[in-house]
C-alpha positions as CSV (number, residue, x, y, z in Angstrom):
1,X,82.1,112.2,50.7
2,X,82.8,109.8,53.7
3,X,83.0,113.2,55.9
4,X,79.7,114.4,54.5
5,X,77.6,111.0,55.5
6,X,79.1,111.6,59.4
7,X,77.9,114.8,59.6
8,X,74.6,113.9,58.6
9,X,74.6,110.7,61.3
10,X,76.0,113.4,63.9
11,X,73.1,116.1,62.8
12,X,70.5,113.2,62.9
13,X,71.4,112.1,66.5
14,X,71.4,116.0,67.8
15,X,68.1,116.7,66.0
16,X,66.8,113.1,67.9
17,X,68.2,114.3,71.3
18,X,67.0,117.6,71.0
19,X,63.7,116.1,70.6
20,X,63.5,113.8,73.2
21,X,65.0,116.8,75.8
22,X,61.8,118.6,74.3
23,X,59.7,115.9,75.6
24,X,61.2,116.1,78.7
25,X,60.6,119.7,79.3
26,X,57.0,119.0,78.2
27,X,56.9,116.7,81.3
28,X,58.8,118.5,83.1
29,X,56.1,121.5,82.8
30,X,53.2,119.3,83.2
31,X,54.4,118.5,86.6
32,X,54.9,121.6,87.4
33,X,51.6,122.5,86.7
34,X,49.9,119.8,88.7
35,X,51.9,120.4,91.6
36,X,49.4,122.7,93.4
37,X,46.7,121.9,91.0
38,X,42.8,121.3,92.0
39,X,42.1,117.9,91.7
40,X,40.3,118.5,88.3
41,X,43.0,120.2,86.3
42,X,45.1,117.5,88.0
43,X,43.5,115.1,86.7
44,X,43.7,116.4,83.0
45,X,47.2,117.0,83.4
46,X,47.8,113.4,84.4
47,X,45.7,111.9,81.3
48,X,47.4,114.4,79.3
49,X,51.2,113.2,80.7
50,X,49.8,109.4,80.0
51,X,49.0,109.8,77.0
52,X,52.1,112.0,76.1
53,X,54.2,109.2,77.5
54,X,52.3,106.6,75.8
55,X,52.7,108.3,72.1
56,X,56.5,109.3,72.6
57,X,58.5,106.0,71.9
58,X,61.8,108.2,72.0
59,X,61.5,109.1,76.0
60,X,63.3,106.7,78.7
61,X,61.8,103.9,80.1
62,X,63.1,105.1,83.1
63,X,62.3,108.8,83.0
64,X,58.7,107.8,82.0
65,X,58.2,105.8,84.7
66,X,59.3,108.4,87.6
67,X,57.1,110.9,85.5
68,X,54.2,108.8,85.7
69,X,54.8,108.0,89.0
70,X,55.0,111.7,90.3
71,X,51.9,112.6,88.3
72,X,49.8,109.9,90.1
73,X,51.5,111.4,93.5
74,X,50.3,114.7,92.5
75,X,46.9,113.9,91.9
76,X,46.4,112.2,94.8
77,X,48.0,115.0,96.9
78,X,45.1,117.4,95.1
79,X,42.3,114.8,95.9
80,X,43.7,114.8,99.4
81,X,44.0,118.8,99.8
82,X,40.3,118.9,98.5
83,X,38.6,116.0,100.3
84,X,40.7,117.9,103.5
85,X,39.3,121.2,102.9
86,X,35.6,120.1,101.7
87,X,35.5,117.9,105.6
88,X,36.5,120.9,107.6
89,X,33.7,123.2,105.4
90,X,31.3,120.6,106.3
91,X,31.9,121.2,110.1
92,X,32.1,124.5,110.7
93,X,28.2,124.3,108.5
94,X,27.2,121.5,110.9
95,X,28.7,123.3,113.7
96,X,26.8,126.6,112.9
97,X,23.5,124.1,112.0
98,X,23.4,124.3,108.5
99,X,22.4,120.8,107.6
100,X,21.5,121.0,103.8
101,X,25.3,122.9,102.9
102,X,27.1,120.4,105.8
103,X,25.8,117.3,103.6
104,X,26.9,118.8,100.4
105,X,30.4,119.6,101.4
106,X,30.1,116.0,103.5
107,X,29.6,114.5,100.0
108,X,31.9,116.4,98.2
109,X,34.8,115.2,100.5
110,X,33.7,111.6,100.5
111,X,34.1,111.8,96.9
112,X,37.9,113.4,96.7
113,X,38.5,111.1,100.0
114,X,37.8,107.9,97.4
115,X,39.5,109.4,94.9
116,X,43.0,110.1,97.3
117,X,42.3,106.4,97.9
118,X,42.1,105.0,94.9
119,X,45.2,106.8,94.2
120,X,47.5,105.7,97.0
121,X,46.8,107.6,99.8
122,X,48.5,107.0,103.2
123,X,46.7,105.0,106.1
124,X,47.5,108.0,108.0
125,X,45.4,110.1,105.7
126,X,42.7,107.3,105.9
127,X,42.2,107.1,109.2
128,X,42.2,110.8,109.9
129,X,39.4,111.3,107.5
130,X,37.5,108.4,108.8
131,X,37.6,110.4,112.4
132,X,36.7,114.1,110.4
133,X,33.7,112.2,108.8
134,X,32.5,110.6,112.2
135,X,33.1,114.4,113.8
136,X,30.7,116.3,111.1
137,X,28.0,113.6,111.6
138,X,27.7,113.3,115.1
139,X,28.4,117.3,114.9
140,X,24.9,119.6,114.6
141,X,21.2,118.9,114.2
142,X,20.3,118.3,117.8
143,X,20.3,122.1,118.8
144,X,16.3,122.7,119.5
145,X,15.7,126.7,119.4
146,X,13.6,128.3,122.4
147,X,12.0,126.0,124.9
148,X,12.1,122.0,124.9
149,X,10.8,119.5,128.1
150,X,14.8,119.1,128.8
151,X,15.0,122.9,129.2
152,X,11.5,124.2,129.7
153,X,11.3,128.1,129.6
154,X,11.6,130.2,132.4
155,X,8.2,131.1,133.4
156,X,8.5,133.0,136.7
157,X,8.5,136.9,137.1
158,X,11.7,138.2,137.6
159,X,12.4,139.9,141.0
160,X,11.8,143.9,140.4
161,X,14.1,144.6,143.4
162,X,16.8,142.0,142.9
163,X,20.2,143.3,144.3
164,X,22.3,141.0,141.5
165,X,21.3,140.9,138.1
């Protein structure tokens, strides 16, 4: 009998470890996902690792904490990739003069930009989007098409027997 109550003890811890290594390839995966995630689907993954974390008493203290940790760096490396991509949208449509799309995609960005912020970004990051922003607004809307009093039109007859054209 003493031989069959240390089995079960032995049974009982591999069946608790094997959990808790389950956990940890449920985290593992969930990382993997957000690592190239948009900042969206990042963002669900992270609530989804939080609360994972939060309901498993069995995981680490430790491993939870890097996990967590990683998921918030992830996310804020989507938000950043996104706020990025939305800034330089918004100049080539200011650069090309179209104003209504440039302060859509401006928006857009400042809104990931905050985001990235509010989730650790870099002051490098920070200041470099601070200079993109200043470049799309003082980029576009001043182009006037056809003739303006800085550039009036060019009234006179051209030369019929010019030898240079």
């Amino acid at each position: 009998m003493f031989g069959l109550g240390q089995d079960a003890l032995a049974q009982k811890q591999a069946a608790e470890q094997a959990a808790i290594e389950r956990s940890k390839q449920f985290c593992r995966d969930s990382l993997k996902q957000m690592h190239w995630a948009d900042p969206g689907e990042a963002e669900r993954l992270s609530k989804g690792l939080k609360d994972h974390c939060g309901q498993d008493k069995t995981l680490p203290f430790d491993f939870k904490r890097k996990a967590l940790e990683l998921a918030r760096t992830y996310e804020c490396n989507a938000n950043m990739r996104a706020a990025d991509s939305a800034l330089h949208q918004a100049l080539r449509f200011a650069a090309d003069e179209h104003m209504v799309e440039r302060a859509q995609k401006l928006g857009e960005g400042r809104r990931y930009f905050s985001k990235a912020c509010s989730l650790g970004a870099g002051d490098d990051f920070r200041k470099a989007v601070q200079r993109l922003i200043e470049n799309v607004m003082m980029t576009g809307g001043v182009q006037k098409k056809g003739p303006t009093r800085a550039k009036p039109g060019d009234l006179a007859p051209r030369a019929p027997n010019r030898a240079k054209m």
